[in-house]
Each structure stands twice: as structure tokens, then as C-alpha cells.
Biotite code that builds the C-alpha atoms (Angstrom):
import biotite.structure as struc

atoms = struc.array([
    struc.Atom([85.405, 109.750, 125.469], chain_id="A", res_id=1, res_name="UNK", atom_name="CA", element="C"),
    struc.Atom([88.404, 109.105, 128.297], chain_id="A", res_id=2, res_name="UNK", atom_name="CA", element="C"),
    struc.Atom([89.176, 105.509, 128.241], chain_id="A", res_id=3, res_name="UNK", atom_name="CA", element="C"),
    struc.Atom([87.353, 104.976, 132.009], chain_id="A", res_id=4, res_name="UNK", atom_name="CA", element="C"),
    struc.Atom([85.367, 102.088, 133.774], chain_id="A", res_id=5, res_name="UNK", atom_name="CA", element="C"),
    struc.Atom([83.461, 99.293, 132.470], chain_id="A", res_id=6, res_name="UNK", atom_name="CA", element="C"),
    struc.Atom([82.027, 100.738, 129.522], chain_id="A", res_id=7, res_name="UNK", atom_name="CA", element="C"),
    struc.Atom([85.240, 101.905, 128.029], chain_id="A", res_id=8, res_name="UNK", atom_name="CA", element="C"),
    struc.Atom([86.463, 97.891, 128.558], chain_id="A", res_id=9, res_name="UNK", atom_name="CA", element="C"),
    struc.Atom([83.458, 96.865, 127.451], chain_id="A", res_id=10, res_name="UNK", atom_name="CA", element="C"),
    struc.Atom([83.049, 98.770, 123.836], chain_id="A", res_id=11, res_name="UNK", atom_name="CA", element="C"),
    struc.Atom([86.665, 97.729, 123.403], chain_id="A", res_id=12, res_name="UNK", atom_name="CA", element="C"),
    struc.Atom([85.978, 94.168, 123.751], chain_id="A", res_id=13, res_name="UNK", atom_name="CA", element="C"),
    struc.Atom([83.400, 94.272, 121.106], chain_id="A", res_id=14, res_name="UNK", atom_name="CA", element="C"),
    struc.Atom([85.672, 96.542, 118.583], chain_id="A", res_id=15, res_name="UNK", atom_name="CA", element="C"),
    struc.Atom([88.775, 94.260, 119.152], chain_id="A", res_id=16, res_name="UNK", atom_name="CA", element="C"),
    struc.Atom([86.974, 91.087, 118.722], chain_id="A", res_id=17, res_name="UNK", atom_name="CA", element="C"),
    struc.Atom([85.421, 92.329, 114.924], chain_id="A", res_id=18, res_name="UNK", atom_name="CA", element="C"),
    struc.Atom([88.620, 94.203, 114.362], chain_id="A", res_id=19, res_name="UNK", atom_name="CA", element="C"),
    struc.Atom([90.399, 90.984, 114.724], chain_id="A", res_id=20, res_name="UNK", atom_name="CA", element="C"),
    struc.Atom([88.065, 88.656, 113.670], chain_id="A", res_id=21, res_name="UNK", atom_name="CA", element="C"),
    struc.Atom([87.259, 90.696, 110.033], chain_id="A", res_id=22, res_name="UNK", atom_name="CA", element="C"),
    struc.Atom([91.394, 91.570, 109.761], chain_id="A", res_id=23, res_name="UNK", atom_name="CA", element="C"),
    struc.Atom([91.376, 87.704, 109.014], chain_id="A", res_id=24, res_name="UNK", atom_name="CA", element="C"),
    struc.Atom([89.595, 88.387, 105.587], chain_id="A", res_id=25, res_name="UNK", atom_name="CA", element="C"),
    struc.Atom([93.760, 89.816, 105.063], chain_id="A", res_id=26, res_name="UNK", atom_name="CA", element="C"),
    struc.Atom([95.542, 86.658, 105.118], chain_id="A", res_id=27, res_name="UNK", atom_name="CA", element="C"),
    struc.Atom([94.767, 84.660, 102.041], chain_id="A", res_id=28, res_name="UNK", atom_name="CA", element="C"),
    struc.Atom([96.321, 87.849, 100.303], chain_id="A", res_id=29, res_name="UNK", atom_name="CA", element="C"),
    struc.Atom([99.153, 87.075, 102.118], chain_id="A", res_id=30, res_name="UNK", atom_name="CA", element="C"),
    struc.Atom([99.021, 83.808, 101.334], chain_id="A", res_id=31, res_name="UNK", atom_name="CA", element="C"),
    struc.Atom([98.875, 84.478, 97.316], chain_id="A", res_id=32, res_name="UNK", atom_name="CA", element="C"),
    struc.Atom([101.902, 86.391, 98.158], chain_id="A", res_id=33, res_name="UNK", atom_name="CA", element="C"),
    struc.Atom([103.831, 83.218, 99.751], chain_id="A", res_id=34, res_name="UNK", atom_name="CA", element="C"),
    struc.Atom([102.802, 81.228, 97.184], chain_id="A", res_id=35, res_name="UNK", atom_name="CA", element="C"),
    struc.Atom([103.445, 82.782, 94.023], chain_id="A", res_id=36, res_name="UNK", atom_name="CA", element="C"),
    struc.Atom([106.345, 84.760, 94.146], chain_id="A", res_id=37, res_name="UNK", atom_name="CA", element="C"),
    struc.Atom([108.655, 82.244, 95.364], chain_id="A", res_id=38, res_name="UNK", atom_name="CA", element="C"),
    struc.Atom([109.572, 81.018, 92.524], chain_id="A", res_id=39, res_name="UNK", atom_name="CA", element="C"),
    struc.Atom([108.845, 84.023, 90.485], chain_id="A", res_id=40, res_name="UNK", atom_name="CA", element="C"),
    struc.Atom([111.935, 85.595, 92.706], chain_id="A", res_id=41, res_name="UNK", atom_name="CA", element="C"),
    struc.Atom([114.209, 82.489, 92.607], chain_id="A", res_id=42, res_name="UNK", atom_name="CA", element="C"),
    struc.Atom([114.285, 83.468, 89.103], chain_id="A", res_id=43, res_name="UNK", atom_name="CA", element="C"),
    struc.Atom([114.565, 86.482, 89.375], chain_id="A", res_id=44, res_name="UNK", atom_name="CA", element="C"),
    struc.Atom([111.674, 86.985, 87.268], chain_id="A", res_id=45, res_name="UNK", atom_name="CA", element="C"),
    struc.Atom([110.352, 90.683, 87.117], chain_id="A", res_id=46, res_name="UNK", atom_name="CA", element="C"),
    struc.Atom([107.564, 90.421, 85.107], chain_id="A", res_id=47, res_name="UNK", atom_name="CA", element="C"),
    struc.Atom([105.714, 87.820, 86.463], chain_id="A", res_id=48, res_name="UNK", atom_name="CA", element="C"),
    struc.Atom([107.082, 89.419, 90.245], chain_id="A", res_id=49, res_name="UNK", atom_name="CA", element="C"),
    struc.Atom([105.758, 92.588, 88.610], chain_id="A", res_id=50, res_name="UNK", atom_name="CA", element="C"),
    struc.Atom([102.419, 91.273, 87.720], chain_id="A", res_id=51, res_name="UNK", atom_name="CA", element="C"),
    struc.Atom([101.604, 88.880, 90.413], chain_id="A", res_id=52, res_name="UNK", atom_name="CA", element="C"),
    struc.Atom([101.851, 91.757, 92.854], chain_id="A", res_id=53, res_name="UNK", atom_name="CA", element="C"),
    struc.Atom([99.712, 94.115, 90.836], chain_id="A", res_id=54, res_name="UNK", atom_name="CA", element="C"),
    struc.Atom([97.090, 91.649, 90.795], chain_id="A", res_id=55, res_name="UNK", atom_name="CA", element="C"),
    struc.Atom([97.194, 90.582, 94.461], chain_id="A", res_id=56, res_name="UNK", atom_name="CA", element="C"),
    struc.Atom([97.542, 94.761, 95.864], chain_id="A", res_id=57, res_name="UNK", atom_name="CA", element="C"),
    struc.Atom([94.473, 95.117, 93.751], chain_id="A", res_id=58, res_name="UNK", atom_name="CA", element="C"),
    struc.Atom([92.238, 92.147, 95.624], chain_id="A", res_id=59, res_name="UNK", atom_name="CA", element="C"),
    struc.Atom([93.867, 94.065, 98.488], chain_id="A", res_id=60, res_name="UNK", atom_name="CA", element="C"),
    struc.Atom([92.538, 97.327, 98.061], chain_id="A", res_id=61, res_name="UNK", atom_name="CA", element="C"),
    struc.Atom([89.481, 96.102, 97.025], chain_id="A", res_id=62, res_name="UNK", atom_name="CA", element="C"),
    struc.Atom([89.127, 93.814, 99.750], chain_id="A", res_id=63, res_name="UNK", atom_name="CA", element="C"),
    struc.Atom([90.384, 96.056, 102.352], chain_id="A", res_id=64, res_name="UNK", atom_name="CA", element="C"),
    struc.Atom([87.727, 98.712, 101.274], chain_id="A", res_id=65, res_name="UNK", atom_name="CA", element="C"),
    struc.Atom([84.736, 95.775, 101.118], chain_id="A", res_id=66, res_name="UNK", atom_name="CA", element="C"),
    struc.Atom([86.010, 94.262, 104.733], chain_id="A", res_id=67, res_name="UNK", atom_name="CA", element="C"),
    struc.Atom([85.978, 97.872, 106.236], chain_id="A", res_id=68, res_name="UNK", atom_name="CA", element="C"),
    struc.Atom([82.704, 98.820, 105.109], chain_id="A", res_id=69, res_name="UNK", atom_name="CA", element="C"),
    struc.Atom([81.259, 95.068, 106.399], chain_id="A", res_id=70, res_name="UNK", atom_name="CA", element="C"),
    struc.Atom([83.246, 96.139, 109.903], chain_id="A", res_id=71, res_name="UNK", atom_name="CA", element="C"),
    struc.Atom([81.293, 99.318, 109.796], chain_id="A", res_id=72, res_name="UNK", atom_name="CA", element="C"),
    struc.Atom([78.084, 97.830, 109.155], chain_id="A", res_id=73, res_name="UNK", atom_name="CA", element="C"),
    struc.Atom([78.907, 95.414, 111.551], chain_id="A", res_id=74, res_name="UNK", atom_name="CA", element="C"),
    struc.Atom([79.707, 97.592, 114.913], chain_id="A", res_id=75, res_name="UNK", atom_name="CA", element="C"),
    struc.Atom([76.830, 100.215, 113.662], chain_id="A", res_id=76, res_name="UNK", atom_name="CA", element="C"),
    struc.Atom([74.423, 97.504, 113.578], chain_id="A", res_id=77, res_name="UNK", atom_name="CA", element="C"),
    struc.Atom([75.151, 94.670, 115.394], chain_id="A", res_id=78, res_name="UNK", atom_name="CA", element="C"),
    struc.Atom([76.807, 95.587, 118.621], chain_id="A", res_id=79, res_name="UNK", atom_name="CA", element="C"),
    struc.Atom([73.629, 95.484, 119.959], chain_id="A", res_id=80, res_name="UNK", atom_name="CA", element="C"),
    struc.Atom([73.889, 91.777, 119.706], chain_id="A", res_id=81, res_name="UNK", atom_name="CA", element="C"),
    struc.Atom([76.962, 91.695, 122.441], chain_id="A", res_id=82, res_name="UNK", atom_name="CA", element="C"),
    struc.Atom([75.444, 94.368, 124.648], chain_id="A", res_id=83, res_name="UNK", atom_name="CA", element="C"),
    struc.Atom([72.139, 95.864, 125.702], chain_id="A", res_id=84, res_name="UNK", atom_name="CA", element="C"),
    struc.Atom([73.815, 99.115, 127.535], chain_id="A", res_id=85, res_name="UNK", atom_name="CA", element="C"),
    struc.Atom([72.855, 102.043, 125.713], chain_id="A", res_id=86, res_name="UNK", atom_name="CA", element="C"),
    struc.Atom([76.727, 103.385, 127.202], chain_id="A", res_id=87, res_name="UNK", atom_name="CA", element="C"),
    struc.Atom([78.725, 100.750, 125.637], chain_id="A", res_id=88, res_name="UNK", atom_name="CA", element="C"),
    struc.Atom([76.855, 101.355, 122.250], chain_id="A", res_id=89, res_name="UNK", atom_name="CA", element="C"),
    struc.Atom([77.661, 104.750, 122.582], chain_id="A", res_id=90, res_name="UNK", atom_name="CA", element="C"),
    struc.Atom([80.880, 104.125, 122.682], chain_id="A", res_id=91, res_name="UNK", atom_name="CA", element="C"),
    struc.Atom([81.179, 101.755, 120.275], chain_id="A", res_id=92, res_name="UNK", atom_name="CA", element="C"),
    struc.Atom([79.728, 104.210, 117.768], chain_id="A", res_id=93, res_name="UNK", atom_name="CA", element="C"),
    struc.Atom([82.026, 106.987, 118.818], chain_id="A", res_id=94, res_name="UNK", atom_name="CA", element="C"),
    struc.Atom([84.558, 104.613, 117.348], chain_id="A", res_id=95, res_name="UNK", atom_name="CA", element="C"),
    struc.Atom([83.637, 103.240, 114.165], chain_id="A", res_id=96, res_name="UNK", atom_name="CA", element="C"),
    struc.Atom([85.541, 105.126, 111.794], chain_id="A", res_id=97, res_name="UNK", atom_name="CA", element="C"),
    struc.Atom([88.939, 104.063, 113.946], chain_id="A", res_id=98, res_name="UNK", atom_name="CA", element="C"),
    struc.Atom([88.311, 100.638, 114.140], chain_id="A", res_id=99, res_name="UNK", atom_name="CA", element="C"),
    struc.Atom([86.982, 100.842, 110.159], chain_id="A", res_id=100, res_name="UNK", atom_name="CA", element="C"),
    struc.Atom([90.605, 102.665, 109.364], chain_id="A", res_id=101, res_name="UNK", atom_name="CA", element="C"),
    struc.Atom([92.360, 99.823, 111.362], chain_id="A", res_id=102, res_name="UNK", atom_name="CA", element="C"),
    struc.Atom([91.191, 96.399, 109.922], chain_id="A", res_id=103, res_name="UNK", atom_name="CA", element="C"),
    struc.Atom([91.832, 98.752, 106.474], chain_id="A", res_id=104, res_name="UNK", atom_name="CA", element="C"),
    struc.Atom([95.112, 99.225, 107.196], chain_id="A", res_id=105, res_name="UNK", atom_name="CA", element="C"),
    struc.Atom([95.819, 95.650, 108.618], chain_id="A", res_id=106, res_name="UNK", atom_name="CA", element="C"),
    struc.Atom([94.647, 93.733, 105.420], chain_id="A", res_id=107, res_name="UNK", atom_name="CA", element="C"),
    struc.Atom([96.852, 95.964, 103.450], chain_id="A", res_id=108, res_name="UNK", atom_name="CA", element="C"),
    struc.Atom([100.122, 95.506, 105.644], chain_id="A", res_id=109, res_name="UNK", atom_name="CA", element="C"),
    struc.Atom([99.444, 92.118, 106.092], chain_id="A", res_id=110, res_name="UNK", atom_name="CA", element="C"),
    struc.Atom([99.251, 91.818, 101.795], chain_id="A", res_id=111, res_name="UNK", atom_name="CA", element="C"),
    struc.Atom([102.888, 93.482, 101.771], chain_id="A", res_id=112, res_name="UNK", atom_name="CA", element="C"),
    struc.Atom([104.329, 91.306, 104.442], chain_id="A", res_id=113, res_name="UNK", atom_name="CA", element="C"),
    struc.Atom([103.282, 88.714, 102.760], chain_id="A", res_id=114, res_name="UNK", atom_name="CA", element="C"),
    struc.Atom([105.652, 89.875, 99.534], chain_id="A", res_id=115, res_name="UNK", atom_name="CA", element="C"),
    struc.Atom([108.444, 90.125, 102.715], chain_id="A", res_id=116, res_name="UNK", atom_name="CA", element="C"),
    struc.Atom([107.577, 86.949, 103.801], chain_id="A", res_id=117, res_name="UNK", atom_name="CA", element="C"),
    struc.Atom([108.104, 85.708, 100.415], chain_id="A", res_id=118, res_name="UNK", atom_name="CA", element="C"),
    struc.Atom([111.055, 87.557, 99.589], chain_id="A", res_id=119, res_name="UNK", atom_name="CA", element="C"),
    struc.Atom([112.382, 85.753, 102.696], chain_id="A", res_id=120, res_name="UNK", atom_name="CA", element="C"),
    struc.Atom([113.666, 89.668, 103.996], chain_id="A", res_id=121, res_name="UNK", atom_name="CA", element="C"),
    struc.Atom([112.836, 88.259, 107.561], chain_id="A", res_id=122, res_name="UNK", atom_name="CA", element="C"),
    struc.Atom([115.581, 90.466, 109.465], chain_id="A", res_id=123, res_name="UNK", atom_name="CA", element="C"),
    struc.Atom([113.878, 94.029, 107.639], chain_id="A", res_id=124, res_name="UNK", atom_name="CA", element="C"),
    struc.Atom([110.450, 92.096, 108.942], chain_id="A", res_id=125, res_name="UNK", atom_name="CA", element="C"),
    struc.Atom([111.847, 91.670, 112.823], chain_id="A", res_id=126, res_name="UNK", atom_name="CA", element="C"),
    struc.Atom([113.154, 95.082, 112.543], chain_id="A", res_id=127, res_name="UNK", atom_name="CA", element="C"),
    struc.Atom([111.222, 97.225, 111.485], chain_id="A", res_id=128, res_name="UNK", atom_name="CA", element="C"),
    struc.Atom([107.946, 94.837, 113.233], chain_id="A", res_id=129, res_name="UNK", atom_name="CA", element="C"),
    struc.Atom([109.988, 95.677, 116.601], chain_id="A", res_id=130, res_name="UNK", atom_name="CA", element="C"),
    struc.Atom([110.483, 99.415, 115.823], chain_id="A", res_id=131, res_name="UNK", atom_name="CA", element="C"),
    struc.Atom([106.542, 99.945, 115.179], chain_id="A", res_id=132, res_name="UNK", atom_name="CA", element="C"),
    struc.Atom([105.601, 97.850, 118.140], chain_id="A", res_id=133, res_name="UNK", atom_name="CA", element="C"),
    struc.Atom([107.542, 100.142, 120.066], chain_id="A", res_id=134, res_name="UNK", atom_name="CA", element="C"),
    struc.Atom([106.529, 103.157, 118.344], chain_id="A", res_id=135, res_name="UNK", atom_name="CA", element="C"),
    struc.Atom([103.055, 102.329, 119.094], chain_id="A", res_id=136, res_name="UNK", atom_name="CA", element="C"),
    struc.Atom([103.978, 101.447, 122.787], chain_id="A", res_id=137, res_name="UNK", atom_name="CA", element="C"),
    struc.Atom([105.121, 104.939, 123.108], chain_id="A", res_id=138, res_name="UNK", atom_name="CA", element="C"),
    struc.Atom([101.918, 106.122, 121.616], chain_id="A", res_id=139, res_name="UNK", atom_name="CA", element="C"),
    struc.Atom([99.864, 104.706, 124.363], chain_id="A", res_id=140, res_name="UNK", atom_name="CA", element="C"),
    struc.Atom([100.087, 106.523, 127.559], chain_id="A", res_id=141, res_name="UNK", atom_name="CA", element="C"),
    struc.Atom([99.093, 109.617, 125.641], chain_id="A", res_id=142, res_name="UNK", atom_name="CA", element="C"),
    struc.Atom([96.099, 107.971, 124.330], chain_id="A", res_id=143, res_name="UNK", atom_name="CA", element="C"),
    struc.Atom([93.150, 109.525, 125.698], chain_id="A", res_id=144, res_name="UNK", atom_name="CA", element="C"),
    struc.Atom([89.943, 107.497, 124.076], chain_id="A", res_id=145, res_name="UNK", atom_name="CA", element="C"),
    struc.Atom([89.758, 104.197, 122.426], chain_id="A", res_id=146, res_name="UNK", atom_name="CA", element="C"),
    struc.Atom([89.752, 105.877, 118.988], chain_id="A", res_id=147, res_name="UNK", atom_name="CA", element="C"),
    struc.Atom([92.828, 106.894, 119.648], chain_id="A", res_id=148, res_name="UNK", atom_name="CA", element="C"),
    struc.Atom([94.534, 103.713, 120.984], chain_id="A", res_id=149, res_name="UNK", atom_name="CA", element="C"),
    struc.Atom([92.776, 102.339, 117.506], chain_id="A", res_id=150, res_name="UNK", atom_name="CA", element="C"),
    struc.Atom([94.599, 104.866, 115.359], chain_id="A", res_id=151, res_name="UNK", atom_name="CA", element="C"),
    struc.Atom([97.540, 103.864, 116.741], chain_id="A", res_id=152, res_name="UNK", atom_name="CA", element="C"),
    struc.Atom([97.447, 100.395, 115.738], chain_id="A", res_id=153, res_name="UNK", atom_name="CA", element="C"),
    struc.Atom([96.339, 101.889, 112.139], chain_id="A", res_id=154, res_name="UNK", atom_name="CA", element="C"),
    struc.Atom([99.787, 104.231, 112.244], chain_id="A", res_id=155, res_name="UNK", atom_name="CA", element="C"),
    struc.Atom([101.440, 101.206, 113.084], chain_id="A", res_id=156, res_name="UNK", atom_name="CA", element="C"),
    struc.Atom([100.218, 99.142, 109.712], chain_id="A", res_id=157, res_name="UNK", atom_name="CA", element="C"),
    struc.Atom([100.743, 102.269, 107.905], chain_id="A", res_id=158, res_name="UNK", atom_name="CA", element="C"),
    struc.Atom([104.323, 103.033, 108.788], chain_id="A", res_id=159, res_name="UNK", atom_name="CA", element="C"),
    struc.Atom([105.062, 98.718, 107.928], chain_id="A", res_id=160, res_name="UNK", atom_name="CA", element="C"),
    struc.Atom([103.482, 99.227, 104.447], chain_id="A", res_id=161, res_name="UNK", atom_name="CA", element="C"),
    struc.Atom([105.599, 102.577, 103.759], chain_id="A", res_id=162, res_name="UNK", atom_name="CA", element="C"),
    struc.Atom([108.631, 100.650, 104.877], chain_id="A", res_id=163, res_name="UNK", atom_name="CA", element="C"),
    struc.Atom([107.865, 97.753, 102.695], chain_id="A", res_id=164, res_name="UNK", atom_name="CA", element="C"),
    struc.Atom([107.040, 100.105, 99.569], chain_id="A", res_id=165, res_name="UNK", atom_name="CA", element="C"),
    struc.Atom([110.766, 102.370, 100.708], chain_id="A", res_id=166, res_name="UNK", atom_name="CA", element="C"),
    struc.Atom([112.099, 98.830, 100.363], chain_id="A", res_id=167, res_name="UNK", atom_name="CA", element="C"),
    struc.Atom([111.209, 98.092, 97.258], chain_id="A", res_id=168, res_name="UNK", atom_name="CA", element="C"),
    struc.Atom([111.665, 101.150, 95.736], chain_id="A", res_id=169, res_name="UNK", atom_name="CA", element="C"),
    struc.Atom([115.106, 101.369, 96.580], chain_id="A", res_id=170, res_name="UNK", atom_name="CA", element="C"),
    struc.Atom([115.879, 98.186, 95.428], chain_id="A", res_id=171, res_name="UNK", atom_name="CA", element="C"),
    struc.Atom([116.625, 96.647, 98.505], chain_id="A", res_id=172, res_name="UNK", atom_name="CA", element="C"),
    struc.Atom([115.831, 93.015, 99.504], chain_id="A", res_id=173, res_name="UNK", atom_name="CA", element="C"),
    struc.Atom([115.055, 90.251, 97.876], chain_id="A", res_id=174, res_name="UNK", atom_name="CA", element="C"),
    struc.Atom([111.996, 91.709, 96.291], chain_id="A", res_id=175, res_name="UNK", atom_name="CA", element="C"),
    struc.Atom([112.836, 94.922, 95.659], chain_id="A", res_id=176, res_name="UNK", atom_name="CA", element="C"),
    struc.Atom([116.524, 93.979, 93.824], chain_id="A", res_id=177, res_name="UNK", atom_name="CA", element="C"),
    struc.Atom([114.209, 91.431, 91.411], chain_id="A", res_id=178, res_name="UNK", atom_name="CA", element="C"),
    struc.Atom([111.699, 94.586, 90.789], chain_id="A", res_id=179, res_name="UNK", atom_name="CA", element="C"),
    struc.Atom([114.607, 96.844, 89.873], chain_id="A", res_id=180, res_name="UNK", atom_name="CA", element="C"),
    struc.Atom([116.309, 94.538, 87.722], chain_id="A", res_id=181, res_name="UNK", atom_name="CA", element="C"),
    struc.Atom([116.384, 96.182, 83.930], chain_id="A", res_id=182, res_name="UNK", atom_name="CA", element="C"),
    struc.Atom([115.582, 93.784, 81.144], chain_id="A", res_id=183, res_name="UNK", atom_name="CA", element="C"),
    struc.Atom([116.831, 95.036, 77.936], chain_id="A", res_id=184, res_name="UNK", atom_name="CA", element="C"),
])
């Protein structure tokens, strides 16, 4: 559907408010991240960097998966209680899946930033953060529905959590010099 009127506005108010509400569920992964690996990378401790980030990705996908299916269930069933117009609803429908794939993406990205966060890699952060925003800022004019301005945002998260993983597997950063350290 063309991103028009009152209804458009009106199904993306109710999508951006769960999306951003149940993308939340993302940031005490992060916060494991910030917490742990400090010190694991201060001493430049692989195996326990190693392990702590197995474990928390895990929760991630897990929880990512569990959050978008509650976001699904949520929109599908309940955005009846924000709006009796059978139009908006409509809408809101039409959308699911992008708005699902988004707050997926978003608890996984915000897991790896986290580890950058960590790592203390804040100028690859600003960078690459600025890059995507204006990746996705180019995206928009040619946007024509709301599941597309969604998938956007979701190409955004995706491209962060690529860069992250390039990061580490090159052995760049904080994070990813500790993780390619050879013990021997």
C-alpha cells in the first residue's frame, strides 16, 4: 500500500510504538556484553572473550526469535486495541512480517554493539552508525509502503552486525585483536 493519508500515519504509529517498545527486550544483551567482557579484554583473555560471547549471541538469537514472534502476535492481535478502523488494521497487517524482521534484527545489532561498546571501538561505532544512517536516508524517498520504510531500518541493523562480525574476523579492534590472539 502507498504510504498516503491518515491511515498510512496511523498503522505506522501503532508498528513504531511495538517495534520500539518490544526492541527494548535487546538491551540487557547488550548490557551482559558491557559488563562482562571488560575485563575479559583488559586481559586479553580469549577464552573467556570467546565464551562469554557465545553464550550471550545465543540468548540473542533466541530472544530475538521469541520477541519477534510476541511482536507478531502482538500487531496481528492486538492492534485492534489502538484502533477500531478496519483501514488502519489493514494496514497494519500488510506489515507484520517487516516490522517482525525489524525488532529481529535490532535485538541482534544491538547484542553486537554491545561487544563494540565494550571493546571501547567507539570511532568504528560513530562510523560506520553514521554511514548506515545515511544509507538508510538514501533509502527513503524510494520507499513506496511502510513495509518498505521498515525493511530499511532492518538493512540498516543488518549491515551494523556484518560490520561488527568483518571486524572481528579480521582481527581488528579491540575485540576482534583479543579473539585472534593464538594461545599455544
Amino acid at each position: 500500500m502507498p504510504i498516503k493519508g491518515t491511515d498510512a500515519l496511523a498503522a505506522y504509529q501503532i508498528c513504531i510504538n511495538a517495534m520500539t517498545f518490544l526492541s527494548l527486550f535487546g538491551e540487557p544483551l547488550s548490557q551482559l556484553h558491557q559488563t562482562k567482557l571488560p575485563a575479559f579484554l583488559d586481559a586479553k583473555d580469549k577464552k573467556s572473550t570467546s565464551s562469554t560471547m557465545k553464550s550471550v549471541l545465543t540468548l540473542a538469537c533466541f530472544t530475538s526469535i521469541g520477541v519477534g514472534l510476541v511482536t507478531l502476535m502482538t500487531l496481528a492481535f492486538g492492534a485492534g486495541a489502538f484502533t477500531s478502523d478496519p483501514a488502519v488494521r489493514a494496514i497494519v497487517n500488510s506489515v507484520l512480517p517487516a516490522v517482525t524482521m525489524s525488532v529481529i534484527s535490532v535485538i541482534l545489532s544491538v547484542t553486537f554493539d554491545g561487544a563494540m561498546l565494550a571493546s571501547r571501538d567507539f570511532t568504528f561505532i560513530i562510523v560506520v552508525g553514521i554511514l548506515e544512517t545515511a544509507m538508510q536516508l538514501l533509502l527513503l524517498p524510494h520507499c513506496m509502503n511502510l513495509s518498505s520504510v521498515f525493511l530499511s531500518f532492518m538493512l540498516r541493523q543488518i549491515i551494523y552486525s556484518i560490520a561488527v562480525l568483518g571486524r572481528i574476523a579480521t582481527g581488528k579492534g579491540n575485540l576482534g585483536k583479543v579473539l585472534a590472539v593464538q594461545r599455544g
